[in-house]
N, C-alpha and C positions, 0 to 999 in steps of 0.2 A: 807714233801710233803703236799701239798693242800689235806683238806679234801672232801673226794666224798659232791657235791648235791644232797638234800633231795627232790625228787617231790614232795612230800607231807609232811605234817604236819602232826604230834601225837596232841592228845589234852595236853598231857606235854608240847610237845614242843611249843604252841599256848600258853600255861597258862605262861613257861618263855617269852617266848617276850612278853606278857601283861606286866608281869609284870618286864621286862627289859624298856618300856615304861612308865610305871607309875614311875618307878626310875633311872631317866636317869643316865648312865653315867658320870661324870664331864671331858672338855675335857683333855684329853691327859690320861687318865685312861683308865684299862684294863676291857675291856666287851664288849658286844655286844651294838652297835646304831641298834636306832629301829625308822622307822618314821611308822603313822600309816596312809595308804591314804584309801579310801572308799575301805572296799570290802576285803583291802589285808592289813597284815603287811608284809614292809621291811624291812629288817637287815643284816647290813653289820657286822660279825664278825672276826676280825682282826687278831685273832689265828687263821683265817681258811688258811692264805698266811703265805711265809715265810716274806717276807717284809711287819710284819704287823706294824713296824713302820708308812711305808708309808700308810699301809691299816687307822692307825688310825687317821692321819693326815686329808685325804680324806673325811672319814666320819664324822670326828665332825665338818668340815666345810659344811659338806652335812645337818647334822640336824639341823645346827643353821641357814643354808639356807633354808629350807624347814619352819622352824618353823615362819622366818624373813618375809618370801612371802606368806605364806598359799597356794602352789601351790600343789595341788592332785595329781592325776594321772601323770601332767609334772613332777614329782620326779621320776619316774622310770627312765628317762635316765640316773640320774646322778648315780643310784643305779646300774643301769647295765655298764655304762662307767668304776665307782671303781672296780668293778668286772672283768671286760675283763683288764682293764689296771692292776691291780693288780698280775692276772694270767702271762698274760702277763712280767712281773717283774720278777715275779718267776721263767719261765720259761728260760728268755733269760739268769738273772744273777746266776743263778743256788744258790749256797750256801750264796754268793755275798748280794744276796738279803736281807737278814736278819739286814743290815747296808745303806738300800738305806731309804733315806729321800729326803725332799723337799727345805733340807738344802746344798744338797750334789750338787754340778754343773755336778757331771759326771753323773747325771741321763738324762742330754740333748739328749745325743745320744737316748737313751730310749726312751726317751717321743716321740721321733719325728721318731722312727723305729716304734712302737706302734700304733700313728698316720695313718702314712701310708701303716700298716698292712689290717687296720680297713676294707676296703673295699673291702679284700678277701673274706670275710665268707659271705658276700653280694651281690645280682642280682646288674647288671648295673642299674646306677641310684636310688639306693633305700637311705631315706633320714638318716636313723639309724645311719650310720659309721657318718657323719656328725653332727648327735645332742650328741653323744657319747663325739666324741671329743670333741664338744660345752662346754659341761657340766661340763666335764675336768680343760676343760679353766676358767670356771668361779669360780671353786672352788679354784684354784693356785691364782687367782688375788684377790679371796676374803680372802683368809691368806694374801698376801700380803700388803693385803690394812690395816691390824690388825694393831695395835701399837706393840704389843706384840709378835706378831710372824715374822717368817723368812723365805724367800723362797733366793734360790739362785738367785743371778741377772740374769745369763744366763735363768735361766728359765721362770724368769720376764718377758724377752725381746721375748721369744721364744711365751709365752704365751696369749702377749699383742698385737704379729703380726696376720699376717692373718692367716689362720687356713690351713693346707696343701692340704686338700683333697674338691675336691670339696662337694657341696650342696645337692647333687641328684635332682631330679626331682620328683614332685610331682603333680599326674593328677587331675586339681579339678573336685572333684564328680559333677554330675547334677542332677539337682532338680528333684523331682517325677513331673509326671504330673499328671497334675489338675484330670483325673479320678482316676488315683491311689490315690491322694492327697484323694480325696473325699470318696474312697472306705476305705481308712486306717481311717480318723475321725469316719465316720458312725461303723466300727468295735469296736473303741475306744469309743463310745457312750454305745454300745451292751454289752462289755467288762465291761465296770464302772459299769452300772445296771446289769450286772448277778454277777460282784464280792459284791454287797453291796445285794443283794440277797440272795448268798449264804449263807454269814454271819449272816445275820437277821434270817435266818432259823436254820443256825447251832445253834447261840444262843437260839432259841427257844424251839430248839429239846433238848440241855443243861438243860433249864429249868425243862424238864422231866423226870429228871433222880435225881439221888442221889449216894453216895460215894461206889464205886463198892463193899467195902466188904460188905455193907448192901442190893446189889442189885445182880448185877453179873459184873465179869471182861472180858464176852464177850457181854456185851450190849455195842450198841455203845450211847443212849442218857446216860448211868452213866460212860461211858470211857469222854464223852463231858465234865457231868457236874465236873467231876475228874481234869481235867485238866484248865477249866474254873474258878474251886475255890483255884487252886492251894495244890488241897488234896491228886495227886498222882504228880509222873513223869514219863519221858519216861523209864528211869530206870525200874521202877516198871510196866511198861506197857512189856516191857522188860524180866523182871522174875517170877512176877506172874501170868502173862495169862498161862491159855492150849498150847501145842503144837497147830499150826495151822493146824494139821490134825482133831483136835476136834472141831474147830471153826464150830459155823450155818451157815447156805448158808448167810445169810445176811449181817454181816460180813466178810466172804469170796467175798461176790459181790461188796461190799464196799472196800473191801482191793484192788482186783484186776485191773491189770494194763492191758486196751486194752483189759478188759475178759480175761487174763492170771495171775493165781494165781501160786504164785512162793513161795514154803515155805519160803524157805530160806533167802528170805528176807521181809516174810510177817510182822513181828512185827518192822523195821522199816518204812517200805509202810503205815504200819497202823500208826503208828502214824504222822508220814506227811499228811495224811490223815486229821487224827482227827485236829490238826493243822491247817490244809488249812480250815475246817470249826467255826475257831474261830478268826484266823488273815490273814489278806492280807499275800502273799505271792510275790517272788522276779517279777513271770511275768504279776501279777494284775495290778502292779503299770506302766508300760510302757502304759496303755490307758490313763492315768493320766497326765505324761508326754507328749501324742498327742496331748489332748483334751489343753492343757496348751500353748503348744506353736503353735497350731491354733487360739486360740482364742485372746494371746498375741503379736503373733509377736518376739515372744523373747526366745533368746537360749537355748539347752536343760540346761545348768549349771545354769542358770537365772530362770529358774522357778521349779529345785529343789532346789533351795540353801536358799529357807525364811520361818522360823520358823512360828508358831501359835502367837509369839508376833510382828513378823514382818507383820501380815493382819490386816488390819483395814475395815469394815467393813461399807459402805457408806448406806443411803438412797436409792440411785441408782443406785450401785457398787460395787466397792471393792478396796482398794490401797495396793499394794505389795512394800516392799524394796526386790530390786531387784540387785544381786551382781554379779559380771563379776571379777573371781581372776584374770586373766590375765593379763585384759586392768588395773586393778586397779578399776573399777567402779562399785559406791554404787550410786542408782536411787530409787526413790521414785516415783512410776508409778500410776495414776488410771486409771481404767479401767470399764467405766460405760455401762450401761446394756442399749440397744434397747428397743423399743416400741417391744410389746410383735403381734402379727402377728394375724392378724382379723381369717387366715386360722386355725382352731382346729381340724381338721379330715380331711381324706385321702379324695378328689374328682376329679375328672377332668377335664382337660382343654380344652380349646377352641379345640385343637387339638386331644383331646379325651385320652393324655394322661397321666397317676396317680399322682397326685402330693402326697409326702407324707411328715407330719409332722415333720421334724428331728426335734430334739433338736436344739434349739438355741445357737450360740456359745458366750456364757457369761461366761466371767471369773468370777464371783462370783459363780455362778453357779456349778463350775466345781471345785471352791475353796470347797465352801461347802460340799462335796460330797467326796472330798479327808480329810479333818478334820474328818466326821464321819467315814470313813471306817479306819483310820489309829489311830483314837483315844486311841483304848486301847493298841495299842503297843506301842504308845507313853507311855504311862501310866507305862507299861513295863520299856522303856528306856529313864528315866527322864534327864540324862548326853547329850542325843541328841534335841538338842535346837534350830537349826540352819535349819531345813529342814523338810518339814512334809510329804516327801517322805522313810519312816521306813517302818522295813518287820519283820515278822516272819519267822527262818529257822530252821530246825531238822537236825545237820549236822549228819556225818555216824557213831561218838564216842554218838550216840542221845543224845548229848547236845543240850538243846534248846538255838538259838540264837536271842537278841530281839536286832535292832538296824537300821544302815543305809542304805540304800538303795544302791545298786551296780547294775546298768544293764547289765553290763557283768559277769554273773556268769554263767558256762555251762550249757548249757539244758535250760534258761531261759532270755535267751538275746532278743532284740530287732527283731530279723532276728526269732527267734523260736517263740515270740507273733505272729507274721504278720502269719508263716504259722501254726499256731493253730489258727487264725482269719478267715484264708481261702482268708487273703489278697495275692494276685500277685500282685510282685513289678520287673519290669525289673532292672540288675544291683544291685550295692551297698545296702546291708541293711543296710545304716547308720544313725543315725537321724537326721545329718545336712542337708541330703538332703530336711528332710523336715522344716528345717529352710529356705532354698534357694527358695523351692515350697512358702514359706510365704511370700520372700522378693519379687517375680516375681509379687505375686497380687499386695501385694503394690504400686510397681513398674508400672503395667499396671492401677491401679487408678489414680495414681499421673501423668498418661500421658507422663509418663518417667523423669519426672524429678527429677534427683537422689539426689538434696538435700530433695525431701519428704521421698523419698524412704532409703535414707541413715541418719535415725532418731536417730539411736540408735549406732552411730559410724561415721568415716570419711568419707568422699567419696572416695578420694583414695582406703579404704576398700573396698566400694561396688564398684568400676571401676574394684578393680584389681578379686576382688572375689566372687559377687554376680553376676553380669553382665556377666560370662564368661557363662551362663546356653544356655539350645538349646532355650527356648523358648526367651528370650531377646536377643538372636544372630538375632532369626526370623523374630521376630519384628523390631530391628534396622535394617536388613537388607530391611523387607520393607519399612521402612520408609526410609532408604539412596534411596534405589530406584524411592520412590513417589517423591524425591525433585529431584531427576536426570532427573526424565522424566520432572518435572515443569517445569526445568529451559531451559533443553534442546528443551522443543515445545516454550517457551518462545525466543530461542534463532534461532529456524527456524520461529518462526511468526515476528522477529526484520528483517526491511530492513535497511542493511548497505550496499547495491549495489546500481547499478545505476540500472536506468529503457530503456527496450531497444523498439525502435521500429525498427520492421525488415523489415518491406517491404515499396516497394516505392523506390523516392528519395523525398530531400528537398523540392524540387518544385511540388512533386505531394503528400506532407502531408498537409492538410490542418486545419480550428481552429476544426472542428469538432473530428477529427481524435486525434489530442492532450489535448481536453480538455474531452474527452472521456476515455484517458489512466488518468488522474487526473490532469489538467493543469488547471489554470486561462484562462480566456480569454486574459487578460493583460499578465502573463509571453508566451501564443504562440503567441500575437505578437511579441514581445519580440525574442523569438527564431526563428521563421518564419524572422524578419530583419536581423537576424545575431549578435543581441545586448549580448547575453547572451554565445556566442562563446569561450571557453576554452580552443581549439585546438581539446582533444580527445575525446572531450563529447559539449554536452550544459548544462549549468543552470540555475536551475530556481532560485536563488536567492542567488548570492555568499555571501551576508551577512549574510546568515546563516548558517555558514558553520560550520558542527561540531568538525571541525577540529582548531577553532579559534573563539574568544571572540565572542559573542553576539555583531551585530553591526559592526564588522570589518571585512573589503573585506578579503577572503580567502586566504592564503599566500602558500599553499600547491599546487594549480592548475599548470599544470595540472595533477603532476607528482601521486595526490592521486584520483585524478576523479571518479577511477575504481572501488574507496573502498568507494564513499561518495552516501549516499541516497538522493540527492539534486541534481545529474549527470541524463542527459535524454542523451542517445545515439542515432542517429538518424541514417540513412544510408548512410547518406554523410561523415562521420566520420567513414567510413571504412578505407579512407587514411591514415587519422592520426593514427587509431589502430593498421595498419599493420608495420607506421613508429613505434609506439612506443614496438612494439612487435619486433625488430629488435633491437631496443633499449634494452630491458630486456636479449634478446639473448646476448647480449656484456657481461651485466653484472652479467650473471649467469656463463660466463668463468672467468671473472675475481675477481668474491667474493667467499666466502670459501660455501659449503650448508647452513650451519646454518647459514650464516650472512644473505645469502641472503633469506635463507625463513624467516627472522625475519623482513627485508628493504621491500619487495616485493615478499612476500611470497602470500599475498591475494590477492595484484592487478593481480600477475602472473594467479592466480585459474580465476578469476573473466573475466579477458584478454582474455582465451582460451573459458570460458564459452559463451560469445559474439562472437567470430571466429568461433566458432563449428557451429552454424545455420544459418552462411553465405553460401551461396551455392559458387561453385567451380568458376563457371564464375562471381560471383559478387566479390571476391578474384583477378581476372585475370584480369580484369575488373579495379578495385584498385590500380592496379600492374601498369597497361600502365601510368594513373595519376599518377605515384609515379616518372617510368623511365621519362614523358613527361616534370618534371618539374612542375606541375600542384600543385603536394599536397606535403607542406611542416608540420614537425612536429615543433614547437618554445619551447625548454626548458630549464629552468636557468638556470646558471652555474653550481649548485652542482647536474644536475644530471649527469653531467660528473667528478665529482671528487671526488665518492663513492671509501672507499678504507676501505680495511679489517683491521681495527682498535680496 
């Protein structure tokens, strides 16, 4: 049977998988694989299933994948997939198990029952069952792809198709706003200078002390300077101190948490203590991290991932290599320093009010400042060379640990800095939102335009994942709107209608009347002779017609009249509107809707729009001239041989 899980770690057990780590395994050999990602070791032990054939198979394609891509924290799926798939195994082939490999074809059914288990133990939608099986898959195809090794063909084929279960859904977080944005640097400002404070004082207070057995082992400047010269340990802080009911108030004030002094666990309180005032600790270093990627623009994994040999140190700057495992990408960034701000002390403004001094956001600055405070544990943990984001921790066996930096460790993650800062942040405590809060200013410099804004990756990226934030929805939205309203008053100040004169007749408009509405002298004579007569309208100048070349008489008259800004409708051209409005009546029975509001969709609007502020007797009036013979309408052939086509 599967061996129970350990929630926790012995420090034995911590010491074999170091050193199951330092001595890998060879594959297809018995022991434990161990990858080691920030923070955490995993290890897949292959005795722990009955199917550890298969268990071993899994894993040392998982380590020589992990070790292949330098991928951190993305190794846990594949750790947790071997594990669930494994169990799994075990479970369904009962004793079976003990002979299943990746050689054997009747594990298909398995794999692909397994598969589509995945999505039980998980809420609708959640993305886990999916990178599970991902992970799966890519370790079958990576044996497969070996010279040397063998998967069964079905599984090949099984493994190389589409994956069964869907993707899940995945909500993207939104960016902090700009005052949270602002209230979390100014805390991360506050934060950097009280943790290099602390320290400066711890070491000093150290200074004054000497090796406890020639002072006392309840002073806390010779517990400092003890631990400072490496002349005790927490061991010995451990077994030779008093009982803490002997301790002085001073030490007791010192030890105590929140003003609650707890025996039982005061000797290791106290030495975490002592600890926090000689080395940075896990929640110092997250202002470090803010202050980093406000000033840079760039991801949290990008500006803890470059060693003290990877800073170069400019005249007026600073240049980082800067690494992204994911994308694959190594950048060589600088990053130069502002004119320094005439403003030196708090004053006010025109408005009367305070402006105050923040610190400037200079990436050198914030470099420098992270080198001194992390220097001596650096010094500590020579083997970590790649990040100058290092911490000092006392775990609960008080081993001291000197090494890399992990932001999620309990009690001390990103979400517990903010509310020991006394920052509010609505939503997600995650730190990409405040990567997204970086990209949106950019974004709002660059005037949207997402090749500035999308500097440091694709645009595709930032369309499908920067841009989805409320503040760059807000903005595109008003900007779709300013050019809707542009176009739209653009598109009521354009005349594509004729122009109407309603009152009167022919004979009683006269040149003033028409050159008043906008007419030449020369086109109302012109229309006053009758010269310019098109049946349903007049114009003033058929050779301009924008319906046909510059220069050539109009070939659409008069059947577009109704839609042309060059048409004057006068009131004697009530005849012809009514004949040609009888005319449209025909042929809105016999076109389909859409053809005809596509044919005589606008003249139809524009037709009624002129009939409407005809009065009733100037209609009735039209009507007698229509029955008398009087008023004819003249129109080409094809306005009778419109056919729904």
């Amino acid at each position: 049977m599967p061996k129970p899980r350990k929630k926790g770690r012995s420090k034995q057990e911590r010491e074999r998988l170091r050193a199951a780590l330092e001595n890998p395994v060879p594959p297809g050999g018995v022991g434990t694989r161990v990858v080691d990602v920030p923070g955490n070791l995993l290890a897949v032990d292959p005795s722990d299933y009955r199917c550890s054939l298969l268990a071993t198979q899994l894993a040392d394609e998982w380590v020589e994948y992990v070790a292949a891509t330098g991928i951190t924290t993305y190794a846990q799926p594949y750790h947790q997939g071997i594990d669930r798939l494994c169990q799994y195994v075990d479970d369904v082939l009962g004793p079976e198990a003990e002979k299943a490999t990746l050689v054997d074809p009747g594990l298909f059914d398995t794999l692909v029952g397994w598969e589509l288990s995945l999505p039980e133990d998980y809420a609708d939608g959640s993305t886990r069952p999916y990178a599970m099986a991902s992970s799966i898959r890519v370790l079958i195809v990576r044996r497969d792809d070996h010279p040397s090794r063998s998967v069964a063909p079905a599984l090949v084929r099984l493994v190389r198709g589409p994956i069964l279960i869907g993707s899940g859904q995945s909500n993207e977080r939104d960016e902090f706003t700009r005052q949270e944005k602002r209230s979390m640097v100014r805390a991360a400002w506050q934060s950097a200078h009280a943790t290099a404070r602390r320290l400066d004082e711890g070491w000093a207070l150290a200074g004054q002390g000497r090796h406890p057995d020639r002072g006392s082992w309840t002073s806390i400047p010779d517990l400092l300077w003890g631990l400072a010269h490496d002349a005790i340990t927490p061991d010995d802080i451990r077994l030779r101190m008093p009982s803490p009911g002997q301790w002085p108030s001073d030490l007791r004030a010192f030890t105590s948490d929140e003003g609650r002094f707890v025996p039982q666990v005061a000797r290791i309180q106290l030495t975490r203590r002592l600890y926090r005032r000689l080395y940075p600790v896990t929640r110092d270093l997250h202002a470090f991290r803010v202050l980093l990627m406000d000033a840079t623009g760039h991801t949290s994994e990008e500006v803890t991932s470059f060693g003290e040999s990877e800073v170069e140190f400019l005249p007026k700057g600073v240049r980082l290599t800067l690494r992204k495992n994911r994308a694959g990408l190594l950048r060589h960034r600088a990053f130069r320093d502002r004119p320094a701000p005439e403003l030196t002390a708090p004053e006010e403004d025109d408005q009367g009010r305070l402006v105050v001094n923040w610190p400037r956001r200079e990436t050198s600055s914030v470099v420098r400042q992270l080198l001194d405070v992390t220097a001596r544990v650096r010094a500590k943990a020579p083997d970590v060379t790649d990040t100058l984001f290092v911490r000092a921790a006392v775990r609960n066996d008080s081993t001291v640990f000197f090494g890399r930096w992990s932001p999620n460790i309990r009690d001390a993650t990103f979400g517990d800095w903010l509310d020991a800062m006394g920052v509010e942040v609505k939503g997600d405590t995650n730190i990409g939102r405040l990567r997204k809060s970086v990209k949106v200013e950019k974004a709002i410099i660059s005037e949207g335009r997402v090749s500035d804004a999308a500097d440091d990756h694709t645009e595709e990226t930032f369309a499908g994942h920067y841009a989805q934030g409320t503040t760059l929805r807000i903005l595109s939205g008003r900007t779709i709107s300013s050019a809707q309203q542009h176009w739209f008053g653009q598109a009521l100040a354009r005349v594509d209608g004729p122009t109407v004169v309603a009152t009167g007749t022919t004979t009683d408009i006269g040149h003033d009347q028409l050159e008043a509405a906008g007419m030449s002298a020369e086109e109302a004579d012109a229309v006053l002779a009758g010269q310019l007569d098109m049946g349903v309208s007049h114009c003033r100048n058929p050779y301009e017609s924008p319906f046909s070349r510059p220069g050539e008489l109009c070939a659409v008259a008069p059947l577009r009249c109704l839609e042309c800004r060059n048409a004057w409708i006068l009131p004697a051209n009530l005849p012809q509107l009514l004949l040609l409005q009888d005319h449209l009546q025909r042929l809105r029975v016999r076109l389909s809707p859409h053809v005809f509001t596509r044919l005589w969709g606008q003249s139809w609007v524009n037709l009624g729009a002129v009939l409407e502020d005809r009065t009733a007797e100037e209609i009735t009036q039209a009507r007698k001239h229509i029955e008398a013979g009087e008023a004819v309408l003249d129109l080409p052939l094809a306005a009778s041989t419109e056919f729904d086509a």
